[in-house]
SEVODO-917079 format. One record per residue: residue in one letter; x negated, y, z of N, C-alpha, C in turn. Coordinates in steps of 0.1 Angstrom, whole numbers, plus 2048, in hexadecimal, padded with zeros to 3 digits. Atoms other than C-alpha are relative to their C-alpha. Example, Ala and Ser with C-alpha at 12.3 -4.5 7.8 and 13.67 -1.06 7.14 Angstrom:
% residues 2
A7F77F48007857D384E7F780C800
S8097F58007777F584780880B808
% end
This chain:
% residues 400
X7F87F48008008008007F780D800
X8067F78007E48178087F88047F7
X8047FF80E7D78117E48078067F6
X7F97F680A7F48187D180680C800
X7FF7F37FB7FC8357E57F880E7FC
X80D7F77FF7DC8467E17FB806807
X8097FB7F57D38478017F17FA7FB
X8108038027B38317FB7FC7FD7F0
X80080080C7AB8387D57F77F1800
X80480B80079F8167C97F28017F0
X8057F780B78281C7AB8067F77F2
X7F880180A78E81078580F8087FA
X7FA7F88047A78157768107FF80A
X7F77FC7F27C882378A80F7F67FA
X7F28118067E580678780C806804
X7F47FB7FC80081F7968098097F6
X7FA7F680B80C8337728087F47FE
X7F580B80682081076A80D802807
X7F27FB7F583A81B7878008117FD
X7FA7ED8038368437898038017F3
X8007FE80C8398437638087F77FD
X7F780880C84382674F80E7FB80D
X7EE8047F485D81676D80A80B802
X7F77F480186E8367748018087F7
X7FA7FC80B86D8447508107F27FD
X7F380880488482274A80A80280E
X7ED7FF7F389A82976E80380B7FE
X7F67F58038A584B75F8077FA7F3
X7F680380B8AD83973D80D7F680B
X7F48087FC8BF81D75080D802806
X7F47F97F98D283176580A80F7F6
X7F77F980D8E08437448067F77F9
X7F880A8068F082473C7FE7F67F4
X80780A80A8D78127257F87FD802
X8118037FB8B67FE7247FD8087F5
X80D7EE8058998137167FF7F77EF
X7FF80880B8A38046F07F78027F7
X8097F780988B81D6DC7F17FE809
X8118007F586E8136F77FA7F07FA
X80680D80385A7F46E77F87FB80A
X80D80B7F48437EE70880E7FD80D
X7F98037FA8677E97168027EF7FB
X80480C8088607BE7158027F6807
X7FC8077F58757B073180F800800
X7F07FC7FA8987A5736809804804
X7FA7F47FB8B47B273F8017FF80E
X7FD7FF7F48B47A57627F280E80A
X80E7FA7FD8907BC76780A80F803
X7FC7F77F68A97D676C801804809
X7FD8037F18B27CD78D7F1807808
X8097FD7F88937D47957F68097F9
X8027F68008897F278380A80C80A
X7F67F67F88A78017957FD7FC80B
X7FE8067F38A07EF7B87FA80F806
X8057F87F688E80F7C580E808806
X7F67F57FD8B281F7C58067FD80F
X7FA8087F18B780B7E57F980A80E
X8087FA7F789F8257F47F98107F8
X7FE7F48098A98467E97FC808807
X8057F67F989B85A8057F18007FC
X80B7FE8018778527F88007FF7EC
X7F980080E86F85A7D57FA7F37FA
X7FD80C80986E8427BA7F27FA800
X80D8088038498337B97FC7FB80E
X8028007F18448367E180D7F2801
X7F68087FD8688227E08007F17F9
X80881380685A8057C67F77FC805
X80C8047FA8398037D88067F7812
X7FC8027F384D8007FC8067F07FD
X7FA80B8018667E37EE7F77F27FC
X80B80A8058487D17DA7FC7FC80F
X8078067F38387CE80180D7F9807
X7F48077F88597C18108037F27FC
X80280F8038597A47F47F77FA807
X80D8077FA83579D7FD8027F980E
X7FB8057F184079A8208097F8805
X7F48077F98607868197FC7F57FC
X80B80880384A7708057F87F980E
X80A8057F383176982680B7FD807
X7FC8087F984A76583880A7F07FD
X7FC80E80485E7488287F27F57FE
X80980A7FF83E7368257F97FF80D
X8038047ED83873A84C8057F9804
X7F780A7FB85472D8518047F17FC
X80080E80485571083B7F17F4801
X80B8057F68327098477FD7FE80C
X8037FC7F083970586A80A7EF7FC
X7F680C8018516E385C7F47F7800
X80280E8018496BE8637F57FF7F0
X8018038118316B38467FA80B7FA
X8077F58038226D783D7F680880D
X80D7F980180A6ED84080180E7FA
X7FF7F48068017138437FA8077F2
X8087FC80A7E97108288058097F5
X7F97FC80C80571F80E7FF80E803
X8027F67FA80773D8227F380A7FD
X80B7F97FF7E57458277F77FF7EC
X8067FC80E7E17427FB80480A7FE
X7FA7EC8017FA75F7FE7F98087FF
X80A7F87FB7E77708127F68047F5
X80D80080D7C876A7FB8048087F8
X7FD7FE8127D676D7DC80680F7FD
X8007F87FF7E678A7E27F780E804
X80D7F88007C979E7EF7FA8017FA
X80B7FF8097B47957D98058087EF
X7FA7FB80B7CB79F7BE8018117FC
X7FF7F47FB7CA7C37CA80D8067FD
X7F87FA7FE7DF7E07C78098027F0
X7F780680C7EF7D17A580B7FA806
X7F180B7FD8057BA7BA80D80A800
X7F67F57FF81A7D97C280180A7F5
X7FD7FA80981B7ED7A48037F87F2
X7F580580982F7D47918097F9805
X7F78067F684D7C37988007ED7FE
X7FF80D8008407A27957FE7F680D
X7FA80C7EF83E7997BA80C7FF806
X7ED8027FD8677A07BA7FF7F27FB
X7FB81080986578279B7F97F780C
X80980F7FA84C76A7B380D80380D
X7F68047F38627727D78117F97F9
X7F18068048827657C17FE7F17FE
X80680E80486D7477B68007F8809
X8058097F285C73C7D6812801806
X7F78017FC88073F7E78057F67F8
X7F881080488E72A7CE7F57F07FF
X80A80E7FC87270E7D18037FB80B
X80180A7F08777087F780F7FF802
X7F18058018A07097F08027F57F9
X7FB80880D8976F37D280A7EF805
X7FB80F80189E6CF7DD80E7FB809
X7F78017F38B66D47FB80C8057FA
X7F97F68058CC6ED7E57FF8057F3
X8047FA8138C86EA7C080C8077FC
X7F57F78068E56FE7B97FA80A805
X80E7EE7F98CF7217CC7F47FA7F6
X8088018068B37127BA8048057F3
X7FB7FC8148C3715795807810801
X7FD7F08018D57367A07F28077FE
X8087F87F88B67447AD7F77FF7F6
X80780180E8A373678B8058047F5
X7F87F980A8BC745777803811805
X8067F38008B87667867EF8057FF
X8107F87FB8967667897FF7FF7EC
X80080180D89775E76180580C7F9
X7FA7F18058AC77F75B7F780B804
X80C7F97FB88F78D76D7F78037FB
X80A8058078707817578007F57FE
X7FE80C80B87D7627467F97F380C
X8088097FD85E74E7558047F680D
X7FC8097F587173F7768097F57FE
X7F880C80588772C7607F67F17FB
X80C80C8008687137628017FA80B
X7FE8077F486E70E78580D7F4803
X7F780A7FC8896F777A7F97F17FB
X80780B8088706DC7657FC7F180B
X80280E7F786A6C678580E7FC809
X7F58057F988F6C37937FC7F17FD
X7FD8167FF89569C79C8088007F6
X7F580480A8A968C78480E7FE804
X7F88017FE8CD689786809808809
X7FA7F47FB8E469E79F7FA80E800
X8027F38018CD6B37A37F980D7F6
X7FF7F28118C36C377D80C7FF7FD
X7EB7FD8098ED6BF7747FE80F809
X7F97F37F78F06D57987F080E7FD
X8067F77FE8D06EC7957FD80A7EF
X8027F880D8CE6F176D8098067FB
X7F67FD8078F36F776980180B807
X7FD7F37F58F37137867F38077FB
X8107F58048D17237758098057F3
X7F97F980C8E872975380A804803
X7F57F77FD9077327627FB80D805
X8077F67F78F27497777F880B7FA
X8077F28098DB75C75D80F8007F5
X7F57FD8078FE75A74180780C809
X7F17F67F991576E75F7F9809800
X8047F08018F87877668038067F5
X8047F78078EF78E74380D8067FD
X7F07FB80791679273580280D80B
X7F67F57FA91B7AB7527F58077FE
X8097F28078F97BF74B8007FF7F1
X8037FC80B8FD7BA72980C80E7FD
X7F37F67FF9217CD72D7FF80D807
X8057F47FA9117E67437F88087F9
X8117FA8078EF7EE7338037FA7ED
X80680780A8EE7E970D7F48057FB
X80E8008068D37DE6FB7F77F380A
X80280D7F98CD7BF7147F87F97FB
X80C80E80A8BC7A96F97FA8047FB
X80D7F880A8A87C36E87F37FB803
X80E80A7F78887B26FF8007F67F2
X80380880988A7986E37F97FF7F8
X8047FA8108807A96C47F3805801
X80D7F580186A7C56D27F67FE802
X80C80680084E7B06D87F77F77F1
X80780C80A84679C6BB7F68077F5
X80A7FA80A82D7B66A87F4802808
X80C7FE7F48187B66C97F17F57F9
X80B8058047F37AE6C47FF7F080A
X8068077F67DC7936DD7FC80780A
X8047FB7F47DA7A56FD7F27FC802
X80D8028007B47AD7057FE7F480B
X80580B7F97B47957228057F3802
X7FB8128047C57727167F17FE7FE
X80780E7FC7B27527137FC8077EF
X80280080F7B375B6E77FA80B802
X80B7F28007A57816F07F17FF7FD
X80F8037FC7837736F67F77FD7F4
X80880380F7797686D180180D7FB
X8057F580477F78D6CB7F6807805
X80A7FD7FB76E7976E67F08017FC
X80D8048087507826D77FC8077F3
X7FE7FA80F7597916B37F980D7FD
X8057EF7FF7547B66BC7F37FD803
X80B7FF7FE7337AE6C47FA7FC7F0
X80A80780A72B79B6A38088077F1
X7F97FD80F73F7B468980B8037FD
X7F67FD80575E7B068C80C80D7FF
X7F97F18027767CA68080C801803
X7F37FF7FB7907CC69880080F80A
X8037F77F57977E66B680B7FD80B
X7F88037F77A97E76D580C80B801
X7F57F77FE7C87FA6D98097FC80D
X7F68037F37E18046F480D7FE7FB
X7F17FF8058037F76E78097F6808
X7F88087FA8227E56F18007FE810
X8058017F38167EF7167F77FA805
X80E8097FC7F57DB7167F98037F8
X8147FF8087D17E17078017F37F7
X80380C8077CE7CB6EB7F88027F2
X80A80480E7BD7BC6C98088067F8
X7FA7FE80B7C67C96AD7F78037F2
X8088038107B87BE6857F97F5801
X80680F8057A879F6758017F580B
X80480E7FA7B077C67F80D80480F
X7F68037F67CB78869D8077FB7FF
X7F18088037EC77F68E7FC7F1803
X80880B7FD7D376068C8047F780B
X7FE8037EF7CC75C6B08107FE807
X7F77FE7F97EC7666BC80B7F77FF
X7FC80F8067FD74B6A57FA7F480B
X80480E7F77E872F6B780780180D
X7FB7FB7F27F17406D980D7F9807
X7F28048028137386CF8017F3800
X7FD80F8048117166C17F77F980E
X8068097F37FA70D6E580C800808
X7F58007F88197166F68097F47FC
X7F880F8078306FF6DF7F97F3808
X80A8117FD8146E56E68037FC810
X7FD7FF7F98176ED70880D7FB80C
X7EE80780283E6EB70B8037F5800
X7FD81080583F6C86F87F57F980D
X8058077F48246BE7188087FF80A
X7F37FD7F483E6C773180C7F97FE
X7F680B8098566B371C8017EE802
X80480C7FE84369671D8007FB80A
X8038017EF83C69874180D7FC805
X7F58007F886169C7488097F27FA
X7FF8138048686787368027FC804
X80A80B7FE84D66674180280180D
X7FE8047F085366F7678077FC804
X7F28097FA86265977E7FD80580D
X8017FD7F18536647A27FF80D800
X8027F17FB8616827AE80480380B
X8078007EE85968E7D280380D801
X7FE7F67F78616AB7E47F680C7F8
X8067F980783F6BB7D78018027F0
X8007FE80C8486B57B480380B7F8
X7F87F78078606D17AE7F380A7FE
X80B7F58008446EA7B97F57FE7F6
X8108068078266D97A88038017EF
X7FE80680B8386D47898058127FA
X7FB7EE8038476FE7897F08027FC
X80B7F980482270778F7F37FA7F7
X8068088128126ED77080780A7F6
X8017FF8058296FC75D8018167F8
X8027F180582572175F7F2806801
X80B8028027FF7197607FE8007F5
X80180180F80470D73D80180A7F8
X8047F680C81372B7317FC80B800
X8047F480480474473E7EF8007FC
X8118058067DF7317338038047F1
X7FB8018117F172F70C80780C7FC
X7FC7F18067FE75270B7F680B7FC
X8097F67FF7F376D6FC7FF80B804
X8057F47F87F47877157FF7F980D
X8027FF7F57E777E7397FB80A807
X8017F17F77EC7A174D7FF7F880E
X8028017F47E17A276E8097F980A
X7F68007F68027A177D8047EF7FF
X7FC8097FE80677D7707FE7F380C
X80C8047F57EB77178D80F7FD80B
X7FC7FF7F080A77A7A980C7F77FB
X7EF80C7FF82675F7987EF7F6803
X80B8107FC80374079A7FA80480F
X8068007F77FB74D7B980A80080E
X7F28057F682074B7C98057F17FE
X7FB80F8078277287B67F27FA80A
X80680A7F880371D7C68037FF80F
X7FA7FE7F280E7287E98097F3807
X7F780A7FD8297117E88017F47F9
X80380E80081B6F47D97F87FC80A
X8098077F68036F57F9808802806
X7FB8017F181B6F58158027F5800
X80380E7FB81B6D08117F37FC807
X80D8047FD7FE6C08247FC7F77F6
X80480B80C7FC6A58097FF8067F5
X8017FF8107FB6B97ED7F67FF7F6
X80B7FE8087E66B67D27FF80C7F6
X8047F88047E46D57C67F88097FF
X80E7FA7FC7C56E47D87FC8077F7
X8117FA8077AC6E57C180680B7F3
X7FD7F58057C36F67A6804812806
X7FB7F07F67D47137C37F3805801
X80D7F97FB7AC7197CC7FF8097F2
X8047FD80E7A571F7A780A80F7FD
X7FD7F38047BF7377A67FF80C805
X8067F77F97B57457C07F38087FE
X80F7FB80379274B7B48018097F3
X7FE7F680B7A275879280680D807
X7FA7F57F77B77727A87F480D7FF
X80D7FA80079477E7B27FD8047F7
X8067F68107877847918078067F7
X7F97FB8087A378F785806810804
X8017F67F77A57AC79B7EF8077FE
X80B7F98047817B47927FD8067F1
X8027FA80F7897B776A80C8077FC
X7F77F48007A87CA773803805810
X8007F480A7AB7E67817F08017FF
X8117FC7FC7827E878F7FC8017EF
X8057FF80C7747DF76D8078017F3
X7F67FF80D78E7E37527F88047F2
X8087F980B7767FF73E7F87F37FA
X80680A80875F7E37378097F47F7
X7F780A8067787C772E8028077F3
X7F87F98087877E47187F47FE7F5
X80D7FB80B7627E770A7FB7F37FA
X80580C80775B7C07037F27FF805
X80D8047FD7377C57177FF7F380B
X80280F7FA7297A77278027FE80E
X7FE8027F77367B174C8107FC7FC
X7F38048037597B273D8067F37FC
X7FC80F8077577917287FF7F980B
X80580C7F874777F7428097FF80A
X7F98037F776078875E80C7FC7F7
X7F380580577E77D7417FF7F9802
X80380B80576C75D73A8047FA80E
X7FF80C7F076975275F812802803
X7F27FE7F978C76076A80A7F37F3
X7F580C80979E74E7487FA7F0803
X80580B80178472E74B8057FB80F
X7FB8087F27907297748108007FA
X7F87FF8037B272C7658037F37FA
X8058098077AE71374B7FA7F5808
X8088077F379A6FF7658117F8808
X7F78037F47BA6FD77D80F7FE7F7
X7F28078067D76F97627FB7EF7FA
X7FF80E8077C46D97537FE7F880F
X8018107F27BE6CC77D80D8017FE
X7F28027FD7E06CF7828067F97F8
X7F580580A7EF6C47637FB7F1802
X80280D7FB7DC6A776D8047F480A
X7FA8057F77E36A078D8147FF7FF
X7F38028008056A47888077F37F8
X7F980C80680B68776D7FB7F680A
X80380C7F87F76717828097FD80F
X7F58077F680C67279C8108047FF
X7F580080882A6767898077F37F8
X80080680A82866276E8037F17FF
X7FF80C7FF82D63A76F7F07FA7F8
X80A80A80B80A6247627F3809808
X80A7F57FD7F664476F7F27FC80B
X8057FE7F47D8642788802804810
X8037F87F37E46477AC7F8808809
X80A7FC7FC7D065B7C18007F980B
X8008027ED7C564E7E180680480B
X7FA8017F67DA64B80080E8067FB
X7F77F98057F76537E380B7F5800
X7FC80D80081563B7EA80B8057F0
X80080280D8236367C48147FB801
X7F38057F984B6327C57FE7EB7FC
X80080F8048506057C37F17F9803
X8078057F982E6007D17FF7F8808
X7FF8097F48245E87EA7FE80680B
X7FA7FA7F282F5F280D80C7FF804
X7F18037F78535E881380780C7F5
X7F77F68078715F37FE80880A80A
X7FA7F67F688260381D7F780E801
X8067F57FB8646158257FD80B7F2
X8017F180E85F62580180A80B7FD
X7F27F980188162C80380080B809
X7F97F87F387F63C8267F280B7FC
X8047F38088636528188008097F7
X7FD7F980A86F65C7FA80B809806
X7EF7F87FC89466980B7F680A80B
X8097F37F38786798277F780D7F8
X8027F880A86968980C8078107FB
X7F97F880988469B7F880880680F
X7F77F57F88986A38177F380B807
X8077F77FF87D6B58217FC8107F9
% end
């Protein structure tokens, strides 16, 4: 808070014009009875209203002081649901204290976008998921009208009651919003269109062969459009294409996965949300800063199990957090410039990325999947140990 404030100026570049400026140029359009239709770095759903308008909840302070304030109240309602669900039978604070982390380390980005509103809607519906898949699918179908991406948090439901009850309450739930903001606000689906001339954002996973390029010739340049610093000339449309088709590729993995699995555990839902928004935010072509605080709320709550196996990827993202915080805002100018402090903090920050979506995707089939490798001290559903007892841990599990 004392960063985006400007009590304690932080050095780089200043991450608070995306609220004084761009957020509140769009909460005077919105509150004129349309979304910002003629604005192209407008590139978010219609539910992202909600929470360009949320400062109006706090009209005594003005508009950037009043998004900064609410951004810390998520943060905080965040920690506390993973205090509390780390204090149950079977877990562990460790989810908590990645918060903690991850959020620190992230700096005074986490609050000057409203993507820790999207992660506190998430994490809440993860620890309702299995007890209350009907809150889960609402809560995934709002957070979807929000920034689409929570509608991944439904890929590990169990099979049977509970994807009919949690996928059918995620589309009744984003359908009722949008029809009543579409009838309030028009221009609701404009987000669709107005992206698709966008270049390769300078800091994706594809950015980096230009990166390399500008050094060896090539005739591109960086520009500020669509609301992000990007590539633009020779060979992008290229890149950006592939970007695309890794995602597809991506997608059809998550497909296969959801097949081929037969053991699904309590940890699944979580493990299987934060695989697959690992995937795409590895295969997209823009990874902004802000995407750090949805992988760093998804790893939180894959570790509040003690058994989980998701460690070694949550660290990883934790350690990208860190560097991701050092090539925005601290070092941006370089990044911007392609010199070898810039490349080198991309490379590490995308390569631990990269690193922690292929452990995960790993671990996750293997103890998913049927034929797979168990891990050690991993009981496998139909194993040897007593059919009661598989039984009496699996129902100990899920009700959990």
């Amino acid at each position: 808070m004392l960063c985006v404030l400007r009590i304690l100026v932080t050095p780089g570049v200043d991450v608070t014009p995306d609220v004084s400026v761009t957020y509140e140029g769009w909460y005077d359009v919105l509150r004129a009875g349309t979304f910002p239709q003629s604005d192209v770095t407008w590139q978010y759903p219609p539910g992202a209203a909600f929470a360009i308008l949320s400062p109006a909840l706090l009209p005594f302070l003005g508009y950037a002081t009043a998004f900064f304030t609410l951004c810390l109240l998520c943060d905080a309602l965040v920690l506390v649901l993973l205090l509390h669900a780390g204090r149950r039978p079977g877990r562990s604070l460790r989810g908590a204290w990645v918060w903690v982390a991850g959020v620190a380390l992230l700096g005074p980005t986490v609050y000057a976008r409203y993507d820790v509103m999207v992660t506190a809607v998430a994490v809440g519906a993860l620890l309702v998921g299995l007890r209350r898949p009907q809150l889960l699918g609402a809560l995934a179908g709002f957070g979807a009208l929000l920034k689409v991406w929570p509608v991944l948090l439904l890929i590990g439901t169990p099979r049977g009651r509970a994807t009919r009850l949690s996928w059918s309450a995620a589309v009744a739930t984003a359908l009722a919003l949008l029809a009543v903001v579409s009838a309030v606000l028009p221009g609701a689906l404009d987000f669709l269109t107005a992206q698709r001339d966008r270049g390769t954002e300078i800091e994706s996973l594809g950015a980096l062969v230009f990166h390399v390029a500008r050094h060896l010739g090539w005739d591109g340049a960086v520009m500020f459009s669509y609301g992000s610093v990007e590539f633009r000339g020779p060979y992008v449309p290229l890149v950006s294409a592939l970007a695309l088709v890794l995602s597809v590729a991506a997608f059809g993995w998550l497909l296969v996965w959801r097949v081929k699995a037969a053991t699904f555990t309590a940890s699944t839902l979580c493990d299987a949300a934060f695989v697959a928004v690992l995937l795409f935010t590895v295969t997209s072509r823009v990874i902004s800063p802000q995407y750090m605080i949805w992988l760093v709320g998804l790893a939180a709550v894959c570790l509040l199990p003690r058994s989980s196996t998701m460690t070694r990827p949550a660290v990883l993202v934790v350690a990208a957090s860190a560097v991701t915080m050092l090539e925005f805002p601290l070092f941006f100018s370089n990044v911007t410039a392609s010199d070898w402090l810039g490349v080198t903090l991309l490379v590490v920050r995308n390569g631990l990325l990269v690193a922690a979506t292929l452990t995960a995707c790993a671990r996750l089939w293997r103890g998913t999947v049927p034929g797979a490798r168990p891990r050690e001290g991993q009981r496998v559903a139909g194993a040897p140990g007593g059919e009661e007892g598989s039984k009496e841990s699996t129902y100990r599990l899920l009700g959990s």
